[in-house]
mmCIF file as gemmi writes it, N, C-alpha and C atoms, coordinates in Angstrom:
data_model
loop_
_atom_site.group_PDB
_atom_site.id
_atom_site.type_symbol
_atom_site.label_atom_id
_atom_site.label_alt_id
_atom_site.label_comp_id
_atom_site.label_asym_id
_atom_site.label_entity_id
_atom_site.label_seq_id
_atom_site.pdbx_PDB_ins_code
_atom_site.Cartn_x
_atom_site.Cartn_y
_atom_site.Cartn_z
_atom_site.occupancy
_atom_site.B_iso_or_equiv
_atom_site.pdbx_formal_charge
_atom_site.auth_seq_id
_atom_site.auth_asym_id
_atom_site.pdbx_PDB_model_num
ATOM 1 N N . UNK Axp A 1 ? -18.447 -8.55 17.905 1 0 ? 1 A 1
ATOM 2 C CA . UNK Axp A 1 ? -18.024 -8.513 19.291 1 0 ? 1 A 1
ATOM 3 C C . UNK Axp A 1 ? -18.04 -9.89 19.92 1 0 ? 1 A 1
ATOM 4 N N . UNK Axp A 2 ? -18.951 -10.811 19.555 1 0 ? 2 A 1
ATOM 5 C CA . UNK Axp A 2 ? -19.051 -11.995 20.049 1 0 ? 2 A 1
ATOM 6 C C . UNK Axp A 2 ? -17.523 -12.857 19.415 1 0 ? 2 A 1
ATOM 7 N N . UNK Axp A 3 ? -17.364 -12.599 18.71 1 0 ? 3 A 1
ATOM 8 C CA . UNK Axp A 3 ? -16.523 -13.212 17.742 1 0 ? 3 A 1
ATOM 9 C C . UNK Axp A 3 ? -14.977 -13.713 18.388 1 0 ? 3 A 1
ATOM 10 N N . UNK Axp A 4 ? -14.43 -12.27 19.572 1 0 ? 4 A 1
ATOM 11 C CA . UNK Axp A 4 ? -13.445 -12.441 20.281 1 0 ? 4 A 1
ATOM 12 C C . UNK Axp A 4 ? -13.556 -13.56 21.159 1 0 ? 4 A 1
ATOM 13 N N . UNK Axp A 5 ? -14.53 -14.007 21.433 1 0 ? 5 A 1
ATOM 14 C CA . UNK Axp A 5 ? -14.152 -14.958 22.436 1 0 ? 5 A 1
ATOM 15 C C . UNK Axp A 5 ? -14.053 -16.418 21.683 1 0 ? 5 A 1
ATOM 16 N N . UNK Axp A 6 ? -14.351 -16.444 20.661 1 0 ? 6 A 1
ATOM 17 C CA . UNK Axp A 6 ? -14.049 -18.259 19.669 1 0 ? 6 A 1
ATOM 18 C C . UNK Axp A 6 ? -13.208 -18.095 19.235 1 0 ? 6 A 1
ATOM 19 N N . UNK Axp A 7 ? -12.405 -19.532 18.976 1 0 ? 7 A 1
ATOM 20 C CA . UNK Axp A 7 ? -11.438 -19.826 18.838 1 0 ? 7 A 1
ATOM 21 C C . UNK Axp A 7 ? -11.284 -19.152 17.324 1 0 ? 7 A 1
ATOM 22 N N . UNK Axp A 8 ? -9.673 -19.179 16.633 1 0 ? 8 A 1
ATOM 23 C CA . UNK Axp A 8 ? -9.234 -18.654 15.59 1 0 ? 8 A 1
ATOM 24 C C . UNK Axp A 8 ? -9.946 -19.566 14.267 1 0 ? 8 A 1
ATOM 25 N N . UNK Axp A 9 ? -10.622 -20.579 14.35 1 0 ? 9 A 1
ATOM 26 C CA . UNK Axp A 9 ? -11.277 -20.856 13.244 1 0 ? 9 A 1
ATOM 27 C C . UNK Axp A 9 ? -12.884 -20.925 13.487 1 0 ? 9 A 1
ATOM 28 N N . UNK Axp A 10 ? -13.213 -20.44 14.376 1 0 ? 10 A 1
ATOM 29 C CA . UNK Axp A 10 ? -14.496 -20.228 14.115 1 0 ? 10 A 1
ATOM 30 C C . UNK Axp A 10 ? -15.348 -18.801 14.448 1 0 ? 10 A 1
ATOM 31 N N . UNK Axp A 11 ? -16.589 -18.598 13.479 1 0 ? 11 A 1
ATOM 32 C CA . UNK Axp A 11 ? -17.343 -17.043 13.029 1 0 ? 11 A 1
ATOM 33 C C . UNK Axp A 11 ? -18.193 -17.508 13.376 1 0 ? 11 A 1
ATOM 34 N N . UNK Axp A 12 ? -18.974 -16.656 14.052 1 0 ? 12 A 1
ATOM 35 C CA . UNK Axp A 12 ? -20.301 -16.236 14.189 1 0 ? 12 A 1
ATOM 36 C C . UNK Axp A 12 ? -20.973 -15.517 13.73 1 0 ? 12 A 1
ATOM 37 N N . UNK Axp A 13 ? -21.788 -15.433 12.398 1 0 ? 13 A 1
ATOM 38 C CA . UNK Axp A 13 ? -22.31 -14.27 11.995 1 0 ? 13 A 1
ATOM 39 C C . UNK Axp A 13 ? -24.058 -14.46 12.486 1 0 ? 13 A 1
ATOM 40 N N . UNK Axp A 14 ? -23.952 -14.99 13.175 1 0 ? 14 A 1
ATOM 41 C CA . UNK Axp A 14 ? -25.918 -14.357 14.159 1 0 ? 14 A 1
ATOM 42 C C . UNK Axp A 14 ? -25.855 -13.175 14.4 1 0 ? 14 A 1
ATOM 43 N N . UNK Axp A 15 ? -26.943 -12.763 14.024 1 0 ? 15 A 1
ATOM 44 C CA . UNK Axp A 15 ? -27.634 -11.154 14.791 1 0 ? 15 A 1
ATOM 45 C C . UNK Axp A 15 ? -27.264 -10.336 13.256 1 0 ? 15 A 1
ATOM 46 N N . UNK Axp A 16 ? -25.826 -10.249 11.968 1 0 ? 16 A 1
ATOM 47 C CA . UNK Axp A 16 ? -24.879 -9.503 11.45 1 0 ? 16 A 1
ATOM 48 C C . UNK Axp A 16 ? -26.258 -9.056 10.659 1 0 ? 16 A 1
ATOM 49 N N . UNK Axp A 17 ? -26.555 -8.19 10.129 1 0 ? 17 A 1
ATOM 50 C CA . UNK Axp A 17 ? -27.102 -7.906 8.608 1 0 ? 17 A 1
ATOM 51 C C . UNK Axp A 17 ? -26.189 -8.36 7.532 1 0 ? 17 A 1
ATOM 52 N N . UNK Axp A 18 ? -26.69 -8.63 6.798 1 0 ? 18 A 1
ATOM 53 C CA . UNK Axp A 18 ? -26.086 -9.325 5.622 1 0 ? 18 A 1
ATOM 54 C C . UNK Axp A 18 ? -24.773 -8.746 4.697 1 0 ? 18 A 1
ATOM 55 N N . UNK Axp A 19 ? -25.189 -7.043 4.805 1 0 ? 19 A 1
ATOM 56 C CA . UNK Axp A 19 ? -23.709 -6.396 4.207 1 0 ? 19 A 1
ATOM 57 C C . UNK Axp A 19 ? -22.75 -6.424 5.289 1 0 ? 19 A 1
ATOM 58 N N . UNK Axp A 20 ? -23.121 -6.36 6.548 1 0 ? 20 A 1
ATOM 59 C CA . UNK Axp A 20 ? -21.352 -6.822 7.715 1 0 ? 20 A 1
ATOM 60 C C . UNK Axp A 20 ? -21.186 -8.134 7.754 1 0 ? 20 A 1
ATOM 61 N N . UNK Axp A 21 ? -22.001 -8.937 7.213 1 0 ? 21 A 1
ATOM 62 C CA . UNK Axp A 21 ? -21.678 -10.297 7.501 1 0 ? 21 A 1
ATOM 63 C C . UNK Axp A 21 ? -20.895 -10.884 6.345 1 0 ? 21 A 1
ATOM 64 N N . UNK Axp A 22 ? -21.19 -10.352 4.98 1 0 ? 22 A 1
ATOM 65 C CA . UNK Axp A 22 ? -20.38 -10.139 3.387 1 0 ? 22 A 1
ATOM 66 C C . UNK Axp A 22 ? -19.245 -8.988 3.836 1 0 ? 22 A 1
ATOM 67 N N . UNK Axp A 23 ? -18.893 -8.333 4.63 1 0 ? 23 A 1
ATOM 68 C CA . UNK Axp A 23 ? -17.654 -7.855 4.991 1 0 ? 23 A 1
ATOM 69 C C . UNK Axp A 23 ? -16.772 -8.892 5.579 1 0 ? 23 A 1
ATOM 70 N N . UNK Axp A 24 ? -17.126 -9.45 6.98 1 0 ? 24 A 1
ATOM 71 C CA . UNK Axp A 24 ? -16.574 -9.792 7.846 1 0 ? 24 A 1
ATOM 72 C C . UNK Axp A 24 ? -16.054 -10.917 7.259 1 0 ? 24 A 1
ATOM 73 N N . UNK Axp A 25 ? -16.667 -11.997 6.403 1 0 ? 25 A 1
ATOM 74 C CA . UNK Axp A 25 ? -16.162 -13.149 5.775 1 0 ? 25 A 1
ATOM 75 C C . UNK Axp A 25 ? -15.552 -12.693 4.637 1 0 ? 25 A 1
ATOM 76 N N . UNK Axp A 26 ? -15.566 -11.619 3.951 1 0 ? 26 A 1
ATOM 77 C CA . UNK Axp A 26 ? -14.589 -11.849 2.831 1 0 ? 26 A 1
ATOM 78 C C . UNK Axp A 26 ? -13.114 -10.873 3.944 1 0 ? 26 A 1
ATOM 79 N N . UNK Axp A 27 ? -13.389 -10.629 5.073 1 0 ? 27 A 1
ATOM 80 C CA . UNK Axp A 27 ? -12.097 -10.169 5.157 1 0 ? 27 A 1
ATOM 81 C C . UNK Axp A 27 ? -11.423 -11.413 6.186 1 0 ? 27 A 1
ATOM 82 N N . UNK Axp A 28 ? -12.502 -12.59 6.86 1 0 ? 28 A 1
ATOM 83 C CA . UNK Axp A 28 ? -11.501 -13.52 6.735 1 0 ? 28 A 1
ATOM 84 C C . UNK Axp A 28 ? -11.183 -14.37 5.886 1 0 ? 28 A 1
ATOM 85 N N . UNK Axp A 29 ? -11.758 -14.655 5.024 1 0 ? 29 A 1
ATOM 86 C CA . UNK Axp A 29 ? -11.103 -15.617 3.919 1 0 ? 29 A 1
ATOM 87 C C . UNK Axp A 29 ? -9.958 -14.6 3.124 1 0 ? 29 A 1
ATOM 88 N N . UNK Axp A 30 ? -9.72 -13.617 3.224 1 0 ? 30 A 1
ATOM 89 C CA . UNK Axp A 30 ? -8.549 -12.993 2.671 1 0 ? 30 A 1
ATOM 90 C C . UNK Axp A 30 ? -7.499 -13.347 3.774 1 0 ? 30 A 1
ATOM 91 N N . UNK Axp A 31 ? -7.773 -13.406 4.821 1 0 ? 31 A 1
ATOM 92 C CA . UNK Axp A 31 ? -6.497 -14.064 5.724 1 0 ? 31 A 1
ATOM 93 C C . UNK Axp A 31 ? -6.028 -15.155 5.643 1 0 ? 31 A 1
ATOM 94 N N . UNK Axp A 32 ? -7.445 -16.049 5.073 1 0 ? 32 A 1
ATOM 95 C CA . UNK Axp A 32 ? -7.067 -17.487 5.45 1 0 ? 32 A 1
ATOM 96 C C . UNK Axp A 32 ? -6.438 -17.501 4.179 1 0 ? 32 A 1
ATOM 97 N N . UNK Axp A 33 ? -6.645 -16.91 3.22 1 0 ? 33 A 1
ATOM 98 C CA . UNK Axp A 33 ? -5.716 -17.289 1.992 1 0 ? 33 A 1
ATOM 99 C C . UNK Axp A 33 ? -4.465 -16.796 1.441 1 0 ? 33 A 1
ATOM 100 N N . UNK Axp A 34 ? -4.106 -15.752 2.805 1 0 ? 34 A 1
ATOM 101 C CA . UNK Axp A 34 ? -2.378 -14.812 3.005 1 0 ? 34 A 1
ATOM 102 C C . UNK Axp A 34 ? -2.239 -15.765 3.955 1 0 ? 34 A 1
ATOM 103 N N . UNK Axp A 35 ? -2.318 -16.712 4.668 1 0 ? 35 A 1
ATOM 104 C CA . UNK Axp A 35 ? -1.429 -17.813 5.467 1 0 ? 35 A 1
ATOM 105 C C . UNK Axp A 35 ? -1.665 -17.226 7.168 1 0 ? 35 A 1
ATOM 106 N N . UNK Axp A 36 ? -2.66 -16.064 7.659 1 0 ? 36 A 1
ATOM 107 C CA . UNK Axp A 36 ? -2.771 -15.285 8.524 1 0 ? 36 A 1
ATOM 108 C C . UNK Axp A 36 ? -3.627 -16.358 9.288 1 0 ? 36 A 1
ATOM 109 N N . UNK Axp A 37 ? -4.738 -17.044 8.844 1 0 ? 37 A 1
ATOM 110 C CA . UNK Axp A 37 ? -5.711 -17.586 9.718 1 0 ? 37 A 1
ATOM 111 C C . UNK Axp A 37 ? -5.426 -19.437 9.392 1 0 ? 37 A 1
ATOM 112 N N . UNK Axp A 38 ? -6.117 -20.578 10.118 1 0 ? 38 A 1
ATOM 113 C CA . UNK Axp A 38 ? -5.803 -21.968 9.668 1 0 ? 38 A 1
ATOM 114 C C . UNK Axp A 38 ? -7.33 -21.963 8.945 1 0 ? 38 A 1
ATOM 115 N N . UNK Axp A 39 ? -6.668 -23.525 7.448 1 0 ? 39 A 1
ATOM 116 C CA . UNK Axp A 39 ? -6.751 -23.183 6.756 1 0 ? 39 A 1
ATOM 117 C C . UNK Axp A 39 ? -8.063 -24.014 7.061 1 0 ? 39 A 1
ATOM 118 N N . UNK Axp A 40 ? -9.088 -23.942 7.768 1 0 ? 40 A 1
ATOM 119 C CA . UNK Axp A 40 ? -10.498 -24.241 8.243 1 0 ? 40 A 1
ATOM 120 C C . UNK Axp A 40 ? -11.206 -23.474 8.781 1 0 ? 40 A 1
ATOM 121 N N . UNK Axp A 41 ? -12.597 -22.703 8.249 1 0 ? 41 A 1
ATOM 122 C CA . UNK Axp A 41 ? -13.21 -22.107 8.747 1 0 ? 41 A 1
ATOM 123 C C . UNK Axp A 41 ? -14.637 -22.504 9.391 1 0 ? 41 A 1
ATOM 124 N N . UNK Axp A 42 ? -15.029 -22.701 10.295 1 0 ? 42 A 1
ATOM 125 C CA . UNK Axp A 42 ? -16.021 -23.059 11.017 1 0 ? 42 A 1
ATOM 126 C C . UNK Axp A 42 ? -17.055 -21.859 10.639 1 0 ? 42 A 1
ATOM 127 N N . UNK Axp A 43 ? -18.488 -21.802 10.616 1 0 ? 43 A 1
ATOM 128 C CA . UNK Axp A 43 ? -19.076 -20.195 9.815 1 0 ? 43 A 1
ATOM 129 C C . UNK Axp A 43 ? -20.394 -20.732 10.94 1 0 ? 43 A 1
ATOM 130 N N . UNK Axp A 44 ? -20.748 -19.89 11.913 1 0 ? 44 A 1
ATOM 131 C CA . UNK Axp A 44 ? -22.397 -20.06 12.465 1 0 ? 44 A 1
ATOM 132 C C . UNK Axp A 44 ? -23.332 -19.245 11.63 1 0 ? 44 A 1
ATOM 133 N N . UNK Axp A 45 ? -24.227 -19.538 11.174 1 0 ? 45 A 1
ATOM 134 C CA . UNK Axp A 45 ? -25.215 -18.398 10.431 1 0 ? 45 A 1
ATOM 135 C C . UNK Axp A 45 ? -26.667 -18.731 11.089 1 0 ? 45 A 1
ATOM 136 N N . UNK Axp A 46 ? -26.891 -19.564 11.86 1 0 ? 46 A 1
ATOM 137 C CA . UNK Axp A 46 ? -28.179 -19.521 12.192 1 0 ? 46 A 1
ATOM 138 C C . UNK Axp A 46 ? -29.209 -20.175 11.023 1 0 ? 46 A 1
ATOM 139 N N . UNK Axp A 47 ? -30.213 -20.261 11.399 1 0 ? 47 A 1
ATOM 140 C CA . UNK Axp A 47 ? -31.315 -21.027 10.063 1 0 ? 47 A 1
ATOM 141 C C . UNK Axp A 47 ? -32.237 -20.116 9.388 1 0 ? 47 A 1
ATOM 142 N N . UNK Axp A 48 ? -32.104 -19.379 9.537 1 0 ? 48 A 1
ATOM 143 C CA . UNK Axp A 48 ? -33.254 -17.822 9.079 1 0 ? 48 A 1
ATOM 144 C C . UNK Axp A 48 ? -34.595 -17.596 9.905 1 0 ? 48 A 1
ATOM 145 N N . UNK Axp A 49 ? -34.281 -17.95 11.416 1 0 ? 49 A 1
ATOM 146 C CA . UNK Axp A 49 ? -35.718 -17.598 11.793 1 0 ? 49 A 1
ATOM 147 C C . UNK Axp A 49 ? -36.117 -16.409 11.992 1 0 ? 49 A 1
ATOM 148 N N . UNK Axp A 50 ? -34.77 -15.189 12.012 1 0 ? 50 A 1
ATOM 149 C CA . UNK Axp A 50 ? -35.464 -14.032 12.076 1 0 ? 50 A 1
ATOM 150 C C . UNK Axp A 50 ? -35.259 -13.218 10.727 1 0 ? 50 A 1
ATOM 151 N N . UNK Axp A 51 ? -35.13 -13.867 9.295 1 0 ? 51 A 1
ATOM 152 C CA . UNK Axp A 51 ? -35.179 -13.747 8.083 1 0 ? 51 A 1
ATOM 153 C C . UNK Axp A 51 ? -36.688 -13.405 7.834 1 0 ? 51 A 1
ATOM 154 N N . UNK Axp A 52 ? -36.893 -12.738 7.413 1 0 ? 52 A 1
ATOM 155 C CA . UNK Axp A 52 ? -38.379 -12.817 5.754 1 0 ? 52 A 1
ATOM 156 C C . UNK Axp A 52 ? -38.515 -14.324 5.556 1 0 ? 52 A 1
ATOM 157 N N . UNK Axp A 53 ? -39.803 -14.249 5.841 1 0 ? 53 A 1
ATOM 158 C CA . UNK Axp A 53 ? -39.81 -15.776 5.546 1 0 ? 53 A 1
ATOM 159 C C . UNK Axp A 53 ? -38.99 -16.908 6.024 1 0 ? 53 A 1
ATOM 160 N N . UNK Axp A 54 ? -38.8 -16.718 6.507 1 0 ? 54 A 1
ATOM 161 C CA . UNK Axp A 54 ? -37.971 -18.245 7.384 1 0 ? 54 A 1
ATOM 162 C C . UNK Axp A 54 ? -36.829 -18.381 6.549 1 0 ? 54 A 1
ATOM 163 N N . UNK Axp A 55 ? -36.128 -17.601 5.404 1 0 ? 55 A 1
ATOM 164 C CA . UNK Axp A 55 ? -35.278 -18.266 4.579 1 0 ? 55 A 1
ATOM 165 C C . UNK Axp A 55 ? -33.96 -17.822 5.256 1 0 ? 55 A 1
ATOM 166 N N . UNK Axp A 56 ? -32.796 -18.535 5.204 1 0 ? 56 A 1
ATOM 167 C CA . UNK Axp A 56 ? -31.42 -18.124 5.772 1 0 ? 56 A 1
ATOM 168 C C . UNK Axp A 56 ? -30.79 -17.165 4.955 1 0 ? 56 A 1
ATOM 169 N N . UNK Axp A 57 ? -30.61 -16.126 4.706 1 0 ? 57 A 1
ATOM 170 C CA . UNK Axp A 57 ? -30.21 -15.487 3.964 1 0 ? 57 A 1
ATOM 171 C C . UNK Axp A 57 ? -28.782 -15.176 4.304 1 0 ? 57 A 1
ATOM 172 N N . UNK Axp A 58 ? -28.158 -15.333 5.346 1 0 ? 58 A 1
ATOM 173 C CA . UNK Axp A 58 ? -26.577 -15.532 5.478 1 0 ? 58 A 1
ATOM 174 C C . UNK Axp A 58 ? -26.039 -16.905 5.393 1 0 ? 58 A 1
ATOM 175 N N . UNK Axp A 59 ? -26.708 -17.87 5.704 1 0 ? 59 A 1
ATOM 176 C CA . UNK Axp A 59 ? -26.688 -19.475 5.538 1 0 ? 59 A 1
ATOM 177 C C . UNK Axp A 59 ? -25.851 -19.365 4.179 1 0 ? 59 A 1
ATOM 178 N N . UNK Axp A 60 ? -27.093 -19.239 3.04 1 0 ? 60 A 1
ATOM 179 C CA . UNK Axp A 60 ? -27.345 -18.905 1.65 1 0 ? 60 A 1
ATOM 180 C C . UNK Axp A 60 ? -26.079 -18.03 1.327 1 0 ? 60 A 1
ATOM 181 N N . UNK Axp A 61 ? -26.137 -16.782 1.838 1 0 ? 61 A 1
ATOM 182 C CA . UNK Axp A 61 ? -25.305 -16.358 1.252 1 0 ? 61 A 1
ATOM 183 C C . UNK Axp A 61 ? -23.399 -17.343 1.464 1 0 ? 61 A 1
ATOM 184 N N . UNK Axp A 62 ? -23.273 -17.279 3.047 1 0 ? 62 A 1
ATOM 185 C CA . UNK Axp A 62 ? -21.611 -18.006 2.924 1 0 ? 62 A 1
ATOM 186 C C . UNK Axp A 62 ? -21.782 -19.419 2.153 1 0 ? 62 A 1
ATOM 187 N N . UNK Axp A 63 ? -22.89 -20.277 1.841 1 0 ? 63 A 1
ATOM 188 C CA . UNK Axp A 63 ? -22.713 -21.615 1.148 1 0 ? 63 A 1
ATOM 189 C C . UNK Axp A 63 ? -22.661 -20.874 -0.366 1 0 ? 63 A 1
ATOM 190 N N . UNK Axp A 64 ? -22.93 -19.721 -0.961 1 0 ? 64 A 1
ATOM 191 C CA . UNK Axp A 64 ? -22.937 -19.913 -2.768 1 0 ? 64 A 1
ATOM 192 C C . UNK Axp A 64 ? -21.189 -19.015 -2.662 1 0 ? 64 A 1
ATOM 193 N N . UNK Axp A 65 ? -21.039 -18.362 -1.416 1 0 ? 65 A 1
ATOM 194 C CA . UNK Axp A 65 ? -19.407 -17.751 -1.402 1 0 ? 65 A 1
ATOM 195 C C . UNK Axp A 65 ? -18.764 -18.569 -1.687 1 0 ? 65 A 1
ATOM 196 N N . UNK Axp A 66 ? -18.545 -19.785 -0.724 1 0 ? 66 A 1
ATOM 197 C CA . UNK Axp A 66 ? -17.384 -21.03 -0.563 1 0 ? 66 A 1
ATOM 198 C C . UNK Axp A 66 ? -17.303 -21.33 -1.938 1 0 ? 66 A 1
ATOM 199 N N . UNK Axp A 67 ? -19.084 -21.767 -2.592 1 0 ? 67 A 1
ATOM 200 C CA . UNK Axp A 67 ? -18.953 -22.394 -3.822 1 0 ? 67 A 1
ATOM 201 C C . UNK Axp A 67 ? -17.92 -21.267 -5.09 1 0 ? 67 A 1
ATOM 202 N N . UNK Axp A 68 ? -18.377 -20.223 -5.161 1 0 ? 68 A 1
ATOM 203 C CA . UNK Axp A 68 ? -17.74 -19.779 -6.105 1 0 ? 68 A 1
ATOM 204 C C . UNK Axp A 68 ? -16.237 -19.505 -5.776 1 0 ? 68 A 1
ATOM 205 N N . UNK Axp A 69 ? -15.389 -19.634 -4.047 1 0 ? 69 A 1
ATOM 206 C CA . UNK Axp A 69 ? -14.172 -19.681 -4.176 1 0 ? 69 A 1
ATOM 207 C C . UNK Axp A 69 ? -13.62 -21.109 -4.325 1 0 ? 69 A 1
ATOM 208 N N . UNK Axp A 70 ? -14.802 -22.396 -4.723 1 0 ? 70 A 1
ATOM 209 C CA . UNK Axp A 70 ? -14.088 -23.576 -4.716 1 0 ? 70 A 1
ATOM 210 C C . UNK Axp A 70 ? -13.301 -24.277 -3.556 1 0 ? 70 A 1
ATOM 211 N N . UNK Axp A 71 ? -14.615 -23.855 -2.094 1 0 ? 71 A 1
ATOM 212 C CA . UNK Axp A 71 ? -13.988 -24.092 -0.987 1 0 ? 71 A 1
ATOM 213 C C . UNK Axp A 71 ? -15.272 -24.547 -0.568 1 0 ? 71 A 1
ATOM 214 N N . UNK Axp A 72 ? -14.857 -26.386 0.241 1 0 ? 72 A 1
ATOM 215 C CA . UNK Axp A 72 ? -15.791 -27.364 0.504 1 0 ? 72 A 1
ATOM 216 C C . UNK Axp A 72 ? -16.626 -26.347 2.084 1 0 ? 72 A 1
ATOM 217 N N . UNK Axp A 73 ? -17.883 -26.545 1.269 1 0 ? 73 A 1
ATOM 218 C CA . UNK Axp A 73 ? -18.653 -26.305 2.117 1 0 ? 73 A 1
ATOM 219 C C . UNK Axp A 73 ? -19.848 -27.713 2.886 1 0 ? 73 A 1
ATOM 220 N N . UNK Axp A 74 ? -19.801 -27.792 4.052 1 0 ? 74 A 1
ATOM 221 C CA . UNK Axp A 74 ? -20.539 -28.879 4.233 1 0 ? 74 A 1
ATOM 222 C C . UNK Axp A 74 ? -21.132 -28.895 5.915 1 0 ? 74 A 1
């Protein structure tokens, strides 16, 4: 819901649980790669403070995605 109000290249996945947040990005990188979205995605994930343990676990998860579609993450 937050999502409508940023611009067309940038996500917010704060607050998502991890299986809507592994929805929501693989159904935009399926756009961005049918020519639907530009071809830069901006991704917010937050740092994991309200993770188990302090670890980012959506951070984590969209940085090993990019890697295995061979899309610069940085």
């Amino acid at each position: 819901r937050f999502n409508k109000y940023l611009d067309s290249d940038v996500m917010d996945l704060h607050y998502l649980p991890k299986s809507v947040a592994e929805t929501v990005l693989e159904k935009r990188m399926k756009e961005i790669r049918n020519g639907l979205r530009p071809n830069v995605l901006y991704v917010c994930t937050g740092v994991g403070n309200g993770s188990r343990n302090g670890v980012p676990i959506i951070k984590n998860y969209v940085i090993e995605k990019a890697e295995l579609e061979g899309i610069d993450c940085t």
